[in-house]
MARZA-294549 format. One line per field, with one value per residue (C-alpha): x, y, z. Coordinates in nm, 3 decimals, m for minus. Example, Ala and Ser with C-alpha at 12.3 -4.5 7.8 and 13.67 -1.06 7.14 Angstrom:
2
px	c(1.230	1.367)
py	c(m0.450	m0.106)
pz	c(0.780	0.714)
***
This chain:
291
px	c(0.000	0.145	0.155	m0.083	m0.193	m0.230	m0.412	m0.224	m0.333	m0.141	0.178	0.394	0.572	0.551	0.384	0.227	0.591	0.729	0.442	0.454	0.773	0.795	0.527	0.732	1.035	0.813	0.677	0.369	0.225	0.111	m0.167	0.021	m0.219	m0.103	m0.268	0.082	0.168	0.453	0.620	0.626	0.908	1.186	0.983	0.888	1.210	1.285	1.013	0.847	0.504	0.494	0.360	0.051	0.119	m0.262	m0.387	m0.614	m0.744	m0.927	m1.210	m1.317	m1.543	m1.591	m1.220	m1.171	m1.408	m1.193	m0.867	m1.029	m1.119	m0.787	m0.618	m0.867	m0.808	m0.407	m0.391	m0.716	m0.805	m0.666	m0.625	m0.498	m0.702	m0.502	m0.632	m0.310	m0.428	m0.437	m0.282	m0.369	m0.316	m0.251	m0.495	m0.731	m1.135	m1.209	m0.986	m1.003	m1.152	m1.471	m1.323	m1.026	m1.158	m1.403	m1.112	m0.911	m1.238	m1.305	m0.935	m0.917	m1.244	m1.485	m1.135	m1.157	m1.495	m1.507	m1.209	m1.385	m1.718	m1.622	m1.366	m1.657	m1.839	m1.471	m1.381	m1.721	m1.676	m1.343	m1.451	m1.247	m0.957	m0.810	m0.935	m0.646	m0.744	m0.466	m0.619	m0.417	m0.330	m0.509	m0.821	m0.773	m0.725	m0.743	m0.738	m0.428	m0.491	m0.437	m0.602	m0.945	m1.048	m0.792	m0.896	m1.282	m1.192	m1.000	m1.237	m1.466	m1.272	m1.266	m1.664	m1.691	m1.470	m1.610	m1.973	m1.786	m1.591	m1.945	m2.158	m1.884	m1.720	m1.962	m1.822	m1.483	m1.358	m1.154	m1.050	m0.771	m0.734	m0.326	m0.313	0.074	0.213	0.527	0.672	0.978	0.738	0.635	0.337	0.465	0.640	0.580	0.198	0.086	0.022	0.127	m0.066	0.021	m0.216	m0.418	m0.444	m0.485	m0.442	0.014	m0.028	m0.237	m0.184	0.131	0.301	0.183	0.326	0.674	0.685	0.609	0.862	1.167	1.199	1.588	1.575	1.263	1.032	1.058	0.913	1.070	0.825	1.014	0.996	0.635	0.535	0.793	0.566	0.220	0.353	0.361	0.024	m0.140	m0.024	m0.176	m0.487	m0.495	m0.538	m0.634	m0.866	m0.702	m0.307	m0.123	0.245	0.490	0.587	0.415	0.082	0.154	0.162	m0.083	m0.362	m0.323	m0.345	m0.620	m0.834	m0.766	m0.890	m1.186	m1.248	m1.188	m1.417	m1.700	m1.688	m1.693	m2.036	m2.170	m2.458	m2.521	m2.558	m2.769	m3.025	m3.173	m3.400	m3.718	m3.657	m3.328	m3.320	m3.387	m3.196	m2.860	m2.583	m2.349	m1.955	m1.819	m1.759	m1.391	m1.194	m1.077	m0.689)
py	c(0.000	0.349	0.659	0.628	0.883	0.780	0.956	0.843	0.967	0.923	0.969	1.212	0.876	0.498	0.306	0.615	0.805	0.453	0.407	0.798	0.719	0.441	0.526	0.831	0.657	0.449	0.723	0.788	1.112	1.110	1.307	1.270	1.415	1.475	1.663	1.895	1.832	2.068	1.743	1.693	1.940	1.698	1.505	1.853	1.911	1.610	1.535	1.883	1.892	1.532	1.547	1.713	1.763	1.861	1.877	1.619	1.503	1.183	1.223	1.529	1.415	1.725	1.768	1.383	1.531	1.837	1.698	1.412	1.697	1.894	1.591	1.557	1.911	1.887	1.575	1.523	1.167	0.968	0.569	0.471	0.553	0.462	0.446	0.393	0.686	0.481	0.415	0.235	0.301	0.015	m0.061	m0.297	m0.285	m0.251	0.045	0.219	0.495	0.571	0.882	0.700	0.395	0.643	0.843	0.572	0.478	0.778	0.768	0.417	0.284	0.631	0.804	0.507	0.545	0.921	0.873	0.542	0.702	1.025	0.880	0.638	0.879	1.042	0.677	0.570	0.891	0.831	0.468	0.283	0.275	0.076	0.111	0.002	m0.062	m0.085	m0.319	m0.547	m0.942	m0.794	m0.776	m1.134	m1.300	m1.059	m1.136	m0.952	m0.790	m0.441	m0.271	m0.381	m0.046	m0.105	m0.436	m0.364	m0.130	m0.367	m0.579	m0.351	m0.178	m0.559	m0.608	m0.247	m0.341	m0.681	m0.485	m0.180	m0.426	m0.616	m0.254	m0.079	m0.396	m0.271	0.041	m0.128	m0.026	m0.262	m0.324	m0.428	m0.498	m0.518	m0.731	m0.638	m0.817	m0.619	m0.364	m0.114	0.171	0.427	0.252	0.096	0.443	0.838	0.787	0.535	0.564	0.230	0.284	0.058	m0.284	m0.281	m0.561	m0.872	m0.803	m0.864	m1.137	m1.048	m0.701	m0.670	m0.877	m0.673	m0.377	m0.561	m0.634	m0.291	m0.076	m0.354	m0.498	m0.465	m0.667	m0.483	m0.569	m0.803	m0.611	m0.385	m0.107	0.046	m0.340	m0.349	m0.037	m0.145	m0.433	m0.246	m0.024	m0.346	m0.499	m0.196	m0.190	m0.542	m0.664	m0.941	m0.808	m1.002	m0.901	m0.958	m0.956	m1.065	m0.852	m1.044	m1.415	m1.396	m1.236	m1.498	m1.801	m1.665	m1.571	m1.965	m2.080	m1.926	m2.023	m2.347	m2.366	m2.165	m2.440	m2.707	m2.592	m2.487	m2.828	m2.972	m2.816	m2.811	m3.073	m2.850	m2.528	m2.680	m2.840	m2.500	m2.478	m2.588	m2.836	m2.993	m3.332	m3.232	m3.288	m3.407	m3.540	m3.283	m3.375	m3.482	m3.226	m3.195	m3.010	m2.651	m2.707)
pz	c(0.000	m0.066	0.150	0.468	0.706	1.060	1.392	1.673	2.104	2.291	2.092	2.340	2.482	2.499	2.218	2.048	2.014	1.862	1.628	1.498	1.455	1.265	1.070	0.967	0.906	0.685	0.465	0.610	0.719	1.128	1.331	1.662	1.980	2.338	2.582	2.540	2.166	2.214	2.295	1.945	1.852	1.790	1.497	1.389	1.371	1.166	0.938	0.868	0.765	0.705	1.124	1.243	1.637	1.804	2.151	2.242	2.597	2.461	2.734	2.594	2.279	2.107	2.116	1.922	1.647	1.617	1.614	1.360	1.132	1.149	1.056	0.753	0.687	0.619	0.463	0.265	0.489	0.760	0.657	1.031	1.419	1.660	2.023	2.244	2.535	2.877	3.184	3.487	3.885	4.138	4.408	4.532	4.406	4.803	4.878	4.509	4.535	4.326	4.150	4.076	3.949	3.699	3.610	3.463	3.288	3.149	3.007	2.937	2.760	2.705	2.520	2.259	2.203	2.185	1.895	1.724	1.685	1.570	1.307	1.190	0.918	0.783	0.747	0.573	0.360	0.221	0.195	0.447	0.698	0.988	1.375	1.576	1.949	2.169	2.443	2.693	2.726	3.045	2.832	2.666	2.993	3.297	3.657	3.739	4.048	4.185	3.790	3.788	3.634	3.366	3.283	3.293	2.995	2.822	2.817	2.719	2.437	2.318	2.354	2.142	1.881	1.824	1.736	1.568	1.300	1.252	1.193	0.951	0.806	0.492	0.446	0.443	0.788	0.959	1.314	1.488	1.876	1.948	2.305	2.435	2.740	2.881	2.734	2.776	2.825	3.000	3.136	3.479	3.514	3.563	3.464	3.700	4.129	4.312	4.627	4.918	4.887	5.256	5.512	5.367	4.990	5.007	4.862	4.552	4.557	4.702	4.493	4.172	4.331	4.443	4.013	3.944	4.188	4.211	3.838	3.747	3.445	3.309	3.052	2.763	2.476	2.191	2.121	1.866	1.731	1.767	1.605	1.281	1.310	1.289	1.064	0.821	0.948	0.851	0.523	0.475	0.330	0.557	0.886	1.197	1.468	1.786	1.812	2.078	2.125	2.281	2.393	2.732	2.555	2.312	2.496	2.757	2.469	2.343	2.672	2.783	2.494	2.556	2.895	2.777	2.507	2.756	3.042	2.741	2.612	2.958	3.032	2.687	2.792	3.071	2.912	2.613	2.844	2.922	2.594	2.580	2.348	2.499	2.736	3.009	3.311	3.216	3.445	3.581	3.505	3.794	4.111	4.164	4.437	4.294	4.250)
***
């Protein structure tokens, strides 16, 4: 595919600065938002008028439709949304407080929506473009405790996009979810609070926090790797829906599908004797101790 032009939030630091990056070192053209875009001198600098920088706090919808159509407006479409704006605070769901637990929300899963429905009818006008969701292994298998909030939206962003590929698919919109385990980011850093776990939560909650604050070796994934990688994907025909980034998203994305498929074909009897016109009852499987 020639030239693209890509609408990147996030894209001050972390996997938004690699993937403006890379798609600029690719050719492309970028619409890179921050709430301070002046962070964007240095690839101004570098790559001219080939970058767009624009303030953007993703919470604020009226602000995703203008910085949508300012994009439109200096480079005639946009072929790439990229919804990488998150971050995530550590706590227990008992002792998070409400207004933190919304916050991260409103950042986390209302930001993609905001951008994903505004870029919908400048998509279906042009005739087509790419959606890419940055989501979470978090929101392919979850449980990891001390970011419930940022999990919910995860999983949310995942439930959206599932309905938002089916609705636009016709106008020849695609979607992409990208699921990253670790990454040398910014995300366990500056832009996330570790509070202390509470009584009786060091061993869940604790022990997220130990990983977070006393990592030496850090983490495993390349994110100037992973955005060459996207960079490529997009450029593709055949694009997949969800991607896992990483070996541990890898292996724990397979995994977990396969106890999903397991325990849904354990209780498949069970769950189809509910309709009216199903046997009716059917033997439980056996009732083994919880490992």
């Amino acid at each position: 595919m020639s030239e693209q032009i890509w609408f990147i939030t996030g894209s001050s630091r972390g996997f938004g600065r690699s993937l403006a990056v890379a798609a600029l070192e690719a050719g492309d053209r970028v619409v890179a938002t921050a709430r301070r875009p002046e962070q964007f001198a240095d690839l101004v600098e570098r790559h001219g008028d080939r970058i767009l920088p624009v303030a953007l706090d993703v919470t604020d919808a009226d602000q995703a439709g203008a910085a949508l159509a300012r994009g439109v407006e200096r480079f005639g479409r946009l072929d790439v949304i990229v919804n990488n704006a998150g971050y995530a605070n550590v706590s227990p769901i008992e002792h998070t407080p409400d207004e933190d637990f919304r916050a991260q929300f409103e950042t986390n899963f209302w930001g993609v929506y905001n951008v994903s429905k505004a870029a919908i009818p400048l998509l279906r006008g042009q005739g087509g473009g790419l959606v890419m969701q940055f989501s979470s292994v978090g929101g392919r298998v979850g449980g990891s405790p001390g970011i419930a909030s940022y999990q919910a939206a995860k999983f949310a962003i995942d439930g959206f996009s599932r309905v938002l590929q089916t609705e636009t698919a016709p106008f020849g919109i695609r979607v992409l979810v990208v699921e990253p385990s670790g990454f040398a980011t910014d995300w366990a850093g500056s832009s996330m609070t570790v509070h202390e776990p509470g009584e009786g939560y060091e061993q869940t909650v604790g022990a997220m926090n130990a990983r977070m604050r006393q990592s030496t070796a850090g983490p495993a994934g390349d994110p100037d790797r992973a955005a060459r990688i996207l960079v490529q994907i997009a450029k593709r025909r055949d694009v997949p829906f969800h991607l896992p980034l990483g070996v541990t998203a890898t292996e724990m994305s397979i995994a977990q599908d396969r106890r999903l498929l397991a325990e849904d074909e354990r209780w498949a009897a069970v769950g189809r004797s509910a309709d009216f016109a199903e046997p009716f009852p059917v033997a439980f499987p056996d009732d083994v101790a919880a490992a």
